[in-house]
TILO-851222 format. One record per residue (C-alpha): residue number from 1; residue in one letter; x, y, z. Coordinates in Angstrom, 1 decimal. Each point is the difference from the previous one (the first is absolute). Layout:
N
SITE:num:residu:X:Y:Z
SITE:NUM:A:X:Y:Z $
...
//
This chain:
249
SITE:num:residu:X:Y:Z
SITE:1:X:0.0:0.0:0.0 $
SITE:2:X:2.6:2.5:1.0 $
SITE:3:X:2.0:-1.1:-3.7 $
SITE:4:X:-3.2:1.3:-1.7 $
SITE:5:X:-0.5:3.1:1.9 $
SITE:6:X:3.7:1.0:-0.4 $
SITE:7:X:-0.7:-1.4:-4.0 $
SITE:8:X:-3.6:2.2:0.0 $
SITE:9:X:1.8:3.3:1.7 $
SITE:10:X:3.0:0.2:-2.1 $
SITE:11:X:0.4:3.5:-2.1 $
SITE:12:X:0.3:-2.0:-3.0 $
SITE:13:X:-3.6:-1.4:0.3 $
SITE:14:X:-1.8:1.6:2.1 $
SITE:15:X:1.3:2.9:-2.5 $
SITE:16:X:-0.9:-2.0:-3.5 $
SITE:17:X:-3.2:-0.7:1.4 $
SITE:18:X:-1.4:3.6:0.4 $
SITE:19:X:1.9:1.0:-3.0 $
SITE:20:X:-2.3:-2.9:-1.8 $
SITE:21:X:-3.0:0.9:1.9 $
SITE:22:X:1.0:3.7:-0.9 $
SITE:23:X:-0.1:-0.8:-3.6 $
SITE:24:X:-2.8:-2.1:-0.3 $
SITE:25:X:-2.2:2.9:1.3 $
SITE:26:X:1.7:2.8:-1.9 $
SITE:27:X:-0.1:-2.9:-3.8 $
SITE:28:X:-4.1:-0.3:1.6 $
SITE:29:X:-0.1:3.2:-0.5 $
SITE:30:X:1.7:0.3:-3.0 $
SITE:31:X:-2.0:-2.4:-1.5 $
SITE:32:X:-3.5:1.6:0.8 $
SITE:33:X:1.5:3.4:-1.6 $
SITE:34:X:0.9:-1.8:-3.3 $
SITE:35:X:-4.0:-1.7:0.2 $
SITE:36:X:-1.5:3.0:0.7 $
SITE:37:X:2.3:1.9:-3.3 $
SITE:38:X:-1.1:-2.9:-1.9 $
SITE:39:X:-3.7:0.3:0.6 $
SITE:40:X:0.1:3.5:-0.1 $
SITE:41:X:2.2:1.5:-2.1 $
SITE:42:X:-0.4:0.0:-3.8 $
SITE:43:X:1.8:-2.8:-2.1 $
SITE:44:X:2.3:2.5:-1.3 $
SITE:45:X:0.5:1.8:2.9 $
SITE:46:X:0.8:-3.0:2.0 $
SITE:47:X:2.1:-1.2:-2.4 $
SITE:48:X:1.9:3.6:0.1 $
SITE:49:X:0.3:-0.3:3.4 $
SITE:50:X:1.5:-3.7:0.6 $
SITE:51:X:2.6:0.9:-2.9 $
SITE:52:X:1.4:2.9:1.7 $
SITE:53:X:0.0:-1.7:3.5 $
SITE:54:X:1.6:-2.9:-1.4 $
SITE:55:X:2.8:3.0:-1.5 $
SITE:56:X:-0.1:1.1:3.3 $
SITE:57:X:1.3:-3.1:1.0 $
SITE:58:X:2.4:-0.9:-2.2 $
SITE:59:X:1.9:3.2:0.3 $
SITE:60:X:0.0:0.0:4.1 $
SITE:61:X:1.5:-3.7:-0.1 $
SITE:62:X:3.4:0.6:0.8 $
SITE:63:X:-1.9:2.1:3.6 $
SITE:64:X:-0.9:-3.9:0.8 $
SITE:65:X:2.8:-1.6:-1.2 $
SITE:66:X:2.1:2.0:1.7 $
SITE:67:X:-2.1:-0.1:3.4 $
SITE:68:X:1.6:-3.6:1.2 $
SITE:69:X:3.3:1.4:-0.2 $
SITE:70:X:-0.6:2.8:2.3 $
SITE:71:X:-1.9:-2.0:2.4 $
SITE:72:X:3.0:-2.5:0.4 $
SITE:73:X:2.8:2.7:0.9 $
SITE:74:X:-2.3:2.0:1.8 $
SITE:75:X:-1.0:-2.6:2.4 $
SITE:76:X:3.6:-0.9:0.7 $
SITE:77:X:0.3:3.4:1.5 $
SITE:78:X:-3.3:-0.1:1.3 $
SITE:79:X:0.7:-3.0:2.2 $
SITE:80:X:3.6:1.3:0.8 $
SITE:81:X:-1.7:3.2:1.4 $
SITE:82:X:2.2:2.1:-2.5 $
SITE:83:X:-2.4:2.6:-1.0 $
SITE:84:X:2.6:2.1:-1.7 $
SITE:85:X:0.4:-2.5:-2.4 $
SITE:86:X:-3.3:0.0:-0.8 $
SITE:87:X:0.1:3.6:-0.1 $
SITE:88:X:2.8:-0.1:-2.5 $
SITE:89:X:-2.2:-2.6:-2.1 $
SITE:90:X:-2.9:2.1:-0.1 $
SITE:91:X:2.0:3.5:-0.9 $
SITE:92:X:2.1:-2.5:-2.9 $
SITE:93:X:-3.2:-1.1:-1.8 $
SITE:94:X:-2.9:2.4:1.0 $
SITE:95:X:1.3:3.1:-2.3 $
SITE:96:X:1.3:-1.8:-2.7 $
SITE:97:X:-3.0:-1.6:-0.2 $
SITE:98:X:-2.3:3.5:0.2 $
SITE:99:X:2.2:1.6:-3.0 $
SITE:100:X:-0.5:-4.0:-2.0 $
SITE:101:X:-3.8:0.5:0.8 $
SITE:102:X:0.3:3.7:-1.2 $
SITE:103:X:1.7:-0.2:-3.4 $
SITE:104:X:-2.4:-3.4:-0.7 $
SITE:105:X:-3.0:2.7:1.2 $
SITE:106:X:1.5:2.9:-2.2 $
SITE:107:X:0.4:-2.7:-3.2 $
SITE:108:X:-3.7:-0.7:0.4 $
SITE:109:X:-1.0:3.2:-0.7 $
SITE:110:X:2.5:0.9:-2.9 $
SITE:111:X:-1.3:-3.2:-1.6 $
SITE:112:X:-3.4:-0.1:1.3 $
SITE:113:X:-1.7:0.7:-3.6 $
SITE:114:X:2.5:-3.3:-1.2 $
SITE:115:X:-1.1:-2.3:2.8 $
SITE:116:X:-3.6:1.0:-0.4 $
SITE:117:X:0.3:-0.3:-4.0 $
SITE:118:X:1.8:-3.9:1.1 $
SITE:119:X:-3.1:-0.9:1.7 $
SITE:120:X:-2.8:1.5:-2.4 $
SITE:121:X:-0.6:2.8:2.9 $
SITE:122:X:-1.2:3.4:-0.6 $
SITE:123:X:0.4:1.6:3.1 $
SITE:124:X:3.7:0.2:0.3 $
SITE:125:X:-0.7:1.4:3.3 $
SITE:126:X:-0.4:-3.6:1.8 $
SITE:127:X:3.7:-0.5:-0.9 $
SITE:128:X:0.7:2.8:2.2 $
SITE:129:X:-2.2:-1.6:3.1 $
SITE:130:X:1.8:-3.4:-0.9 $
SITE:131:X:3.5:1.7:0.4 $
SITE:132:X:-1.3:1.5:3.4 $
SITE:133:X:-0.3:-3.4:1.2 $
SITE:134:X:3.0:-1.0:-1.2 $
SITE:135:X:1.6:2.5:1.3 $
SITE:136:X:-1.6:-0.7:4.2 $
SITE:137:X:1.1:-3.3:-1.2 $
SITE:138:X:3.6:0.9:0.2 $
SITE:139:X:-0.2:1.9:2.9 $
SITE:140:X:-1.7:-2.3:2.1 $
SITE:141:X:3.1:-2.7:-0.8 $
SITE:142:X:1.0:0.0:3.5 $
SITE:143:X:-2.5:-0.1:1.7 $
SITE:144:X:-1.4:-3.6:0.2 $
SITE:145:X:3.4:-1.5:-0.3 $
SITE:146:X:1.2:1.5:3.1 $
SITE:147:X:-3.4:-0.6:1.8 $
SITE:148:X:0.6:-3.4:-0.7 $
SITE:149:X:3.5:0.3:1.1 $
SITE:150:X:-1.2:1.6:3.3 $
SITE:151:X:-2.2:-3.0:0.4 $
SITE:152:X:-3.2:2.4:0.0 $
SITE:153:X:-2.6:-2.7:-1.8 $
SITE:154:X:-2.5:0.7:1.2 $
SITE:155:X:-0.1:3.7:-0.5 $
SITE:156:X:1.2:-0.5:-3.8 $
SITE:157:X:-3.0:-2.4:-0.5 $
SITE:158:X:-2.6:2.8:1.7 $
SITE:159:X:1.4:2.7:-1.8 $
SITE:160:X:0.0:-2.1:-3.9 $
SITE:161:X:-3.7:-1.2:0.7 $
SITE:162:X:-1.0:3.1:0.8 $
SITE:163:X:1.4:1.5:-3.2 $
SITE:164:X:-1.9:-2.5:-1.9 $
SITE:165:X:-3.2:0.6:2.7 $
SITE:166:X:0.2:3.7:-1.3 $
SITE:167:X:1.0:-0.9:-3.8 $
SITE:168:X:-3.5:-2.1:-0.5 $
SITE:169:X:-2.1:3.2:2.0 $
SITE:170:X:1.4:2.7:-1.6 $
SITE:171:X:-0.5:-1.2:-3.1 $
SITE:172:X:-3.4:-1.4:0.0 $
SITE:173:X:-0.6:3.9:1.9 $
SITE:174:X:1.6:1.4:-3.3 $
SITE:175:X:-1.8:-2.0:-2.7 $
SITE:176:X:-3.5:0.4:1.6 $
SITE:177:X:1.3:4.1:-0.1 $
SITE:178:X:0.2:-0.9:-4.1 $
SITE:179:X:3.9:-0.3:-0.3 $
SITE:180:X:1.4:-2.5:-2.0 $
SITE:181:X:3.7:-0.7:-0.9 $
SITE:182:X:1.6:3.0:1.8 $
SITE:183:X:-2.0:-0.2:3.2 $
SITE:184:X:1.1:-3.3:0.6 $
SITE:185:X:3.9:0.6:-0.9 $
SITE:186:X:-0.5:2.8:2.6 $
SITE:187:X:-1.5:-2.6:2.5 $
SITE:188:X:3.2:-1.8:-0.5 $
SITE:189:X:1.9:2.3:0.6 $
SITE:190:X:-1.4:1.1:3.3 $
SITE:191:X:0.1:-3.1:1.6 $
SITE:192:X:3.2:-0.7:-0.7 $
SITE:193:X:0.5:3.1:2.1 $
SITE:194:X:-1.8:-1.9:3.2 $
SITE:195:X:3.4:-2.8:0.4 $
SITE:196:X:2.2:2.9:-1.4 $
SITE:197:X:-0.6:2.4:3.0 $
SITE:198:X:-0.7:-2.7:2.7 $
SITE:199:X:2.9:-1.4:-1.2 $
SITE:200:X:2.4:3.2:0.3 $
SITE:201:X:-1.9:0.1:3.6 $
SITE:202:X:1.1:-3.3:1.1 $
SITE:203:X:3.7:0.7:-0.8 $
SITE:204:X:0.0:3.3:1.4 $
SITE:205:X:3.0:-0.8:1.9 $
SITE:206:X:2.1:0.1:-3.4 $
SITE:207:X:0.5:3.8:0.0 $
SITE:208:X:0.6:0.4:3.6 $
SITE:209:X:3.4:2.4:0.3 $
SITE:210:X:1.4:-2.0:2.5 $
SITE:211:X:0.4:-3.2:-2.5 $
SITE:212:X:3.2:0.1:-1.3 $
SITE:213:X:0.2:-0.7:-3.8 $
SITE:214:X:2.0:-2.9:-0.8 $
SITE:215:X:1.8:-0.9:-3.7 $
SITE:216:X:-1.8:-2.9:-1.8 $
SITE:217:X:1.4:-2.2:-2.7 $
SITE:218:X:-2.8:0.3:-2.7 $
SITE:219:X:2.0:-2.2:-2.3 $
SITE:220:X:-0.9:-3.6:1.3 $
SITE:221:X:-3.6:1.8:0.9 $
SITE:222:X:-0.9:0.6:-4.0 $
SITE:223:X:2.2:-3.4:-1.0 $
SITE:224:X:-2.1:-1.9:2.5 $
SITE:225:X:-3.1:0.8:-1.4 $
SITE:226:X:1.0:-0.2:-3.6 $
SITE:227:X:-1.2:-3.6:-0.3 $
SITE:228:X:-3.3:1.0:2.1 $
SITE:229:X:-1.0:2.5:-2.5 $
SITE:230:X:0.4:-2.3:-3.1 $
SITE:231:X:-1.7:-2.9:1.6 $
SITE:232:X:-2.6:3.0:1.0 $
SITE:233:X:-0.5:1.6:-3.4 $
SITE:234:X:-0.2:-3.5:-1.8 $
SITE:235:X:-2.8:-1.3:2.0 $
SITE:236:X:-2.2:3.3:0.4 $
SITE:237:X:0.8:0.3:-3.9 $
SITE:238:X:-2.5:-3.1:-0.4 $
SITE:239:X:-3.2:2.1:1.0 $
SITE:240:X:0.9:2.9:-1.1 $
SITE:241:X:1.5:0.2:-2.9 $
SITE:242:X:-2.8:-1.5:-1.9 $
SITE:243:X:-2.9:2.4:1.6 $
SITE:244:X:2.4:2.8:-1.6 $
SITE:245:X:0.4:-1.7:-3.7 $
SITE:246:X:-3.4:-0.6:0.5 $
SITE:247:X:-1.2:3.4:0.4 $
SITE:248:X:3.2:1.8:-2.6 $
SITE:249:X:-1.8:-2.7:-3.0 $
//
C-alpha cells in the first residue's frame, strides 16, 4: 500500500495526470467550438476558418517543439533551487523570441494580400488577425515550459482550459452578434491572452531585482530540440497540410 501511495504521489504522475485531465477538458472544449462552427457557420466560411487555423498551426510548430527542451533544463534548475539559472533561461529565449514573433507578425502584413490571394481569401485583413496570434504565440514560448519545469500542473491545466472555456463563449457571443471570420480570429486571440497573463503572473518572481542573471549556453538548448521540431512538424504536417491544399485548390 505505501509502494502505491509513494507510486500515486510522485510529481511525475500525480503531474501527468492533471496535465491529461487538463487536456481532456480544455480538447472537450475544443471540440464543442469546432461542432458548434460546423453547424453554424457557412460551408465556406468554416472552411475559411479551419484553413487559417490549421496555418496558424503550422507556423507556431517550432513554439511546441521547442517547449520539451525548455522544460528539461529548466526543471534541473528548478529542483536545484537555482533560480538565476532560470532567470538567465528565461531572459536568453524570451526576447529573441518576441523580435522572431514580430518580424513573422510584420511579414503577415506586407504579404497579407499574397496569403489571402494563396487561400482564395478576399479579406486580406484575417491574415493580419492570424499574424497577431502568431505573434502571442511566440511570446507566450516560456511560459508553459517553465510552469512545467516549476512543477505547477495543475495551474497550467486551469489556466489552458479556461482559454478554451473562453475560446467556445466568446465566439458563439460573437457569431450570434453577426460576426463571421474576423470575430472569431479576434476570439482567438483574446483567449490566448487568459494563459499569457496568468502565466507571466505565475512566474512573477523572474523579474525580481534581486535575482542575479546568470550566462546560459543556448547552443545545446536549440541542438537539443532540433530533432523535436522535425519529428513535430512532420506529424502536425499530416492534418494540416492537406486542409491548406485543400482550401488553395
Amino acid at each position: 500500500r505505501k509502494v502505491g501511495t509513494n507510486f500515486i504521489n510522485h510529481p511525475l504522475v500525480s503531474g501527468s495526470a492533471v496535465l491529461f485531465l487538463g487536456s481532456l477538458f480544455g480538447n472537450l472544449f475544443n471540440f464543442l467550438f469546432n461542432l458548434f462552427m460546423s453547424r453554424n457557420l457557412p460551408f465556406a466560411d468554416y472552411g475559411i476558418l479551419v484553413s487559417l487555423i490549421s496555418f496558424n498551426t503550422l507556423v507556431t510548430l517550432p513554439v511546441g517543439a521547442v517547449s520539451p527542451t525548455l522544460v528539461y533544463f529548466s526543471a534541473a534548475s528548478f529542483g536545484r533551487g537555482e533560480l538565476n539559472k532560470v532567470r538567465g533561461l528565461f531572459n536568453k529565449i524570451f526576447l529573441p523570441s518576441v523580435m522572431i514573433g514580430f518580424i513573422v507578425f510584420l511579414i503577415f502584413i506586407i504579404f497579407r494580400s499574397q496569403i489571402g490571394e494563396f487561400f482564395r481569401i478576399h479579406d486580406s485583413s484575417l491574415m493580419v488577425l492570424v499574424g497577431l496570434n502568431v505573434f502571442i504565440a511566440f511570446v507566450a514560448i516560456t511560459n508553459g515550459p517553465l510552469l512545467q519545469g516549476k512543477l505547477a500542473f495543475g495551474f497550467l491545466s486551469i489556466i489552458n482550459s479556461l482559454s478554451s472555456f473562453v475560446r467556445l463563449v466568446l465566439s458563439i457571443f460573437l457569431i450570434f452578434l453577426g460576426y463571421s471570420i474576423g470575430g472569431l480570429l479576434l476570439a482567438l486571440f483574446i483567449s490566448s491572452l487568459i494563459p499569457l497573463i496568468l502565466g507571466f503572473y505565475k512566474l512573477r518572481f523572474l523579474v525580481d531585482k534581486k535575482i542575479i542573471p546568470m550566462k546560459v549556453e543556448v547552443k545545446n538548448l536549440f541542438s537539443y530540440g532540433a530533432p523535436s521540431i522535425l519529428a513535430t512538424y512532420a506529424l502536425t504536417a499530416f492534418i494540416t497540410q492537406d486542409i491548406i491544399l485543400v482550401k488553395h485548390f
